[in-house]
C-alpha positions in Angstrom: 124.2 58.5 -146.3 122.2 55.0 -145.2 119.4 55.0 -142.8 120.9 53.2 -139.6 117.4 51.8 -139.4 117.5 49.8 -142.9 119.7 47.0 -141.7 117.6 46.1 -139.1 114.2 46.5 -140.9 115.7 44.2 -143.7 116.7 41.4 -141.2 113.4 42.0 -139.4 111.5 41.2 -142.6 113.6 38.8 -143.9 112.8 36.9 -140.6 109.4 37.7 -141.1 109.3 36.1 -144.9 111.6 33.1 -143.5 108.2 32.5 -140.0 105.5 32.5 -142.5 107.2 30.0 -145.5 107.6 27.8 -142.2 104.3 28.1 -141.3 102.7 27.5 -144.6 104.9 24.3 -144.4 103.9 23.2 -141.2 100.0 25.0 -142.0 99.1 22.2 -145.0 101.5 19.1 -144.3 104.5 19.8 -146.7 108.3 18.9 -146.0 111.0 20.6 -148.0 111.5 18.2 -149.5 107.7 18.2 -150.9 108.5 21.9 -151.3 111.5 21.1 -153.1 109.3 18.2 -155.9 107.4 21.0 -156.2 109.4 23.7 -157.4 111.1 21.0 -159.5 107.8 20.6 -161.3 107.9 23.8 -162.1 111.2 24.2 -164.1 113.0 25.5 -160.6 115.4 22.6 -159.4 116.3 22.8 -155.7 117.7 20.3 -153.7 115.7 19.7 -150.4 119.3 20.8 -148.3 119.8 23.9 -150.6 116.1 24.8 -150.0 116.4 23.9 -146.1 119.2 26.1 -145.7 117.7 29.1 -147.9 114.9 29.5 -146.2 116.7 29.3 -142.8 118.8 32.2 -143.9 115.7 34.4 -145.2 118.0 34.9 -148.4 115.6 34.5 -150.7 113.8 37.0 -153.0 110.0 38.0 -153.2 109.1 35.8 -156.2 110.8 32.8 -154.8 109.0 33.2 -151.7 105.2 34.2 -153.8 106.2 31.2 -155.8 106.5 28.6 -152.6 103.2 30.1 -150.8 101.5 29.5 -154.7 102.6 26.0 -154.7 101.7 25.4 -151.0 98.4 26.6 -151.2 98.5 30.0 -149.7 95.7 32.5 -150.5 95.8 34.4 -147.5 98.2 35.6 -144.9 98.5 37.9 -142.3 101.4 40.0 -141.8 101.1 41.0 -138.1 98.7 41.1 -135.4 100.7 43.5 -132.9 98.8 46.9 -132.5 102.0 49.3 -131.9 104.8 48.5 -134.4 108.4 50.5 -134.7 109.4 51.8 -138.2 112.6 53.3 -138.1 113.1 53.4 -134.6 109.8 55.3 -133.9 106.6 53.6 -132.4 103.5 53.6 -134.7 100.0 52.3 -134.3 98.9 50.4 -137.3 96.3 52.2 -139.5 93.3 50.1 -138.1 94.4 50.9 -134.4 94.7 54.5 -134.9 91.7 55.0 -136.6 89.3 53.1 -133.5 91.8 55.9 -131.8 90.2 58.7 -133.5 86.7 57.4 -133.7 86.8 57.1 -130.2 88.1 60.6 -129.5 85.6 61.7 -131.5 82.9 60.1 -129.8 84.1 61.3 -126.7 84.1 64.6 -127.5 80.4 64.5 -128.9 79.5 63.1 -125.8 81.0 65.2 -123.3 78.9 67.9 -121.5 79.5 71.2 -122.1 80.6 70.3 -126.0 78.7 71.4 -128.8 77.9 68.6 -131.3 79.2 70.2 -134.2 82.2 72.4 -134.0 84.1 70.8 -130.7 84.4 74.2 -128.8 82.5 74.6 -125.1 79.2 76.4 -125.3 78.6 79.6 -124.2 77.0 80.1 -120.9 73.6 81.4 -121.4 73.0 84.8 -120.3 76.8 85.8 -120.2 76.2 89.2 -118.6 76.9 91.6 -120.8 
């Protein structure tokens, strides 16, 4: 049985792939058909139509797309900024977000009155009558 949730996480990062080639075009100056000289160069002839249309599909495979942000320059790029992202159809906070989450929890609880500082359980009322 296919996860229902494939298809769409497959066009979402196909779209994904397709915004940052465009941006590393538009980022350092390049046309497709610079791209296209390019990857010519390098033993892989596309036509500057062939390549237009590729990459506005988002049919193209990882190495083609490593291979265009090699010969564009690219040493860095980031992948998403947004802090709550849906895998599967169910909300989760990226790693970085949810970790300031529970540093912050944490803090709070050391903080609060009536908190120990090591264990997190209320203290004990001194003299408890017994």
């Amino acid at each position: 049985m296919s996860d229902p949730g494939a298809a769409d996480d497959e066009k979402m990062f196909s779209e994904q792939a397709k915004s940052i080639l465009k941006a590393e075009l538009k980022r350092c100056g390049a046309t497709y058909a610079d791209l296209a000289e390019m990857l010519s160069t390098g033993g892989r002839y596309e036509t500057e139509a062939n390549l237009r249309n590729r990459i506005s599909r988002g049919n193209f495979t990882a190495s083609f797309f490593l291979r265009c942000l090699n010969l564009l320059g690219t040493t860095f790029i980031q992948l998403g900024t947004e802090q709550l992202r849906t895998i599967r159809g169910r909300a989760r906070l990226s790693r970085s977000t949810l970790y300031a989450q529970r540093v912050a929890e944490f803090e709070a609880r050391q903080n609060s009155p009536g908190q120990q500082a090591g264990d997190g359980r209320p203290e004990e009322p001194e003299g408890n009558g017994s």
